[in-house]
Backbone as numpy.savetxt, mean C-alpha at the origin, in Angstrom:
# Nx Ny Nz CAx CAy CAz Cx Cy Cz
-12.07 -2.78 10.00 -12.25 -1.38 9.71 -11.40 -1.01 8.48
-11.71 -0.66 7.62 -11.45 0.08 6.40 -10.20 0.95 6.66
-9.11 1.03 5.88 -8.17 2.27 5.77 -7.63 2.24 4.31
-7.12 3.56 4.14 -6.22 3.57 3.14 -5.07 2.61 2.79
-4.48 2.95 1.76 -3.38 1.95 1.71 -2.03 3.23 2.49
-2.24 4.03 2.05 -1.62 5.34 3.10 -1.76 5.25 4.06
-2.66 5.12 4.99 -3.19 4.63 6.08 -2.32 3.50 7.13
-2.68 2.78 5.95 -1.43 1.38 6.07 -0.19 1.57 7.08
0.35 2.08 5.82 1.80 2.27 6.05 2.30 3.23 6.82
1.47 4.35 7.31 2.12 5.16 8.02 1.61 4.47 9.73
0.09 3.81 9.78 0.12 2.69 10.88 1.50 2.29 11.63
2.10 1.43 10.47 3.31 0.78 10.86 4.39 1.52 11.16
4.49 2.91 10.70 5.58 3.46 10.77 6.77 3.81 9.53
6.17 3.33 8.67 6.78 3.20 7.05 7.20 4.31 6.38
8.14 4.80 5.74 7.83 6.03 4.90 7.96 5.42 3.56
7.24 5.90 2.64 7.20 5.54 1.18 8.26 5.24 0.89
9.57 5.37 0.96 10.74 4.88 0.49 11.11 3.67 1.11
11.21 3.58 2.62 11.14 1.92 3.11 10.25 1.02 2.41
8.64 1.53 3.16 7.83 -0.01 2.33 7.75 0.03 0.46
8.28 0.87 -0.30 8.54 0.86 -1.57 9.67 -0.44 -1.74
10.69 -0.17 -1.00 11.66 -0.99 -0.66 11.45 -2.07 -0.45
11.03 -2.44 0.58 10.34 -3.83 1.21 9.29 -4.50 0.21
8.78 -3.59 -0.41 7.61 -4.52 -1.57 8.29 -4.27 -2.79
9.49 -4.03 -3.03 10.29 -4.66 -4.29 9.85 -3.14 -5.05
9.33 -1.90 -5.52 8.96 -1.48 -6.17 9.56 -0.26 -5.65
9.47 0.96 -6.88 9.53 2.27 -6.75 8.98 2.89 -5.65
9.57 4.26 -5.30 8.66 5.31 -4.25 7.77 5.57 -5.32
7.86 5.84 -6.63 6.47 6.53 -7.27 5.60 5.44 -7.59
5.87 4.51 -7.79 4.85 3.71 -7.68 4.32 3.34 -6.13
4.55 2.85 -5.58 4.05 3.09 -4.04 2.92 4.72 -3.90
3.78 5.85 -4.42 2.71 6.65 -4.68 1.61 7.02 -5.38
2.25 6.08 -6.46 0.68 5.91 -7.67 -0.09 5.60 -6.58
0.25 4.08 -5.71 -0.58 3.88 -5.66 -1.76 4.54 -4.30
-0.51 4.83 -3.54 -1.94 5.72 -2.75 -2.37 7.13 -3.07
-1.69 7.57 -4.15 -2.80 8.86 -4.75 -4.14 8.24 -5.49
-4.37 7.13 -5.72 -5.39 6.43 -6.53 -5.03 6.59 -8.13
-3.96 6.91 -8.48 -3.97 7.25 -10.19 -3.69 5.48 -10.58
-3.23 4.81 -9.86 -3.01 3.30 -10.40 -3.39 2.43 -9.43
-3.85 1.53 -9.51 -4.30 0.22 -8.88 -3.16 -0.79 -8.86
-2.73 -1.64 -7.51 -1.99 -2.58 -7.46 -2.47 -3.88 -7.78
-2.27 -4.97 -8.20 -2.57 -5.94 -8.51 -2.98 -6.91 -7.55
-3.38 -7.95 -7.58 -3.97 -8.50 -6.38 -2.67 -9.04 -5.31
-1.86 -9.66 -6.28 -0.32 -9.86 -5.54 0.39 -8.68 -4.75
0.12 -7.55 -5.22 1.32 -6.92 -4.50 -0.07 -6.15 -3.47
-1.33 -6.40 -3.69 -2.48 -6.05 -2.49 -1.82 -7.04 -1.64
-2.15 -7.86 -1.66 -1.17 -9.25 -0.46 -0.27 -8.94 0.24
0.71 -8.76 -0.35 2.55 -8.24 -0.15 2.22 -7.21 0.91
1.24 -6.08 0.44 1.23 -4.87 1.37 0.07 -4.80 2.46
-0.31 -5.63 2.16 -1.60 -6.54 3.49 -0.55 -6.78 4.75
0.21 -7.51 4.34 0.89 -8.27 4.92 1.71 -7.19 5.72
2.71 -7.13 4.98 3.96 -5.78 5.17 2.96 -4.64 6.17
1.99 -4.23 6.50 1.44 -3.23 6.95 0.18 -3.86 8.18
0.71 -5.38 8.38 -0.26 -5.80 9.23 -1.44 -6.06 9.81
-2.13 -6.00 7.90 -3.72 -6.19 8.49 -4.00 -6.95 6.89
-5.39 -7.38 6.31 -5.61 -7.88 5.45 -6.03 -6.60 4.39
-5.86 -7.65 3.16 -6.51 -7.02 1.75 -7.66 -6.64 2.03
-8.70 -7.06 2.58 -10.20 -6.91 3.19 -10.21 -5.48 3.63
-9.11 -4.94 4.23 -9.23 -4.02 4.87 -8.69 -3.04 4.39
-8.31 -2.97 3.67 -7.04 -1.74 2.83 -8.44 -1.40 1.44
-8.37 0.19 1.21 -8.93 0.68 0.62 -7.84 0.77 -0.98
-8.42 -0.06 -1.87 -7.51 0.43 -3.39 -8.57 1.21 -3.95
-8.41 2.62 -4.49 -9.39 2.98 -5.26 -8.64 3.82 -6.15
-9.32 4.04 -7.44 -8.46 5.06 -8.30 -9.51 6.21 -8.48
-9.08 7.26 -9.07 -9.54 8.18 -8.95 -10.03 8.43 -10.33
C-alpha cells in the first residue's frame, strides 16, 4: 500500500528532527522532501525505506 514519505515517518513515530537525524541530513531537507519541492535520491529513498519500515516500492516521492 502506497504512503507518503510523511506518512512514513510519523508511522514510526519520528518527528522531522529525529529521522532528519538518523538519515544524516537537515530538518529542512527532510522537509523539502515531504512537501514535494525536492526529490531524494535513490540512496537516501533506501535509507528512509528502511529507517521507516517498509520499502521504496511503497513510499510515495513526488514533487510538486
Amino acid at each position: 500500500m502506497a504512503m507518503s514519505i510523511r506518512a512514513g515517518r510519523v508511522n514510526v513515530g519520528l518527528t522531522q528532527e529525529k529521522a532528519a537525524k538518523e538519515l544524516g541530513i537537515t530538518r529542512a531537507t527532510l522537509s523539502s522532501y515531504e512537501s514535494g519541492k525536492t526529490i531524494p535520491d535513490i540512496e537516501m529513498g533506501k535509507k528512509m525505506a528502511a529507517l521507516y519500515k517498509t520499502t521504496v516500492d511503497e513510499l510515495v516521492f513526488s514533487a510538486k
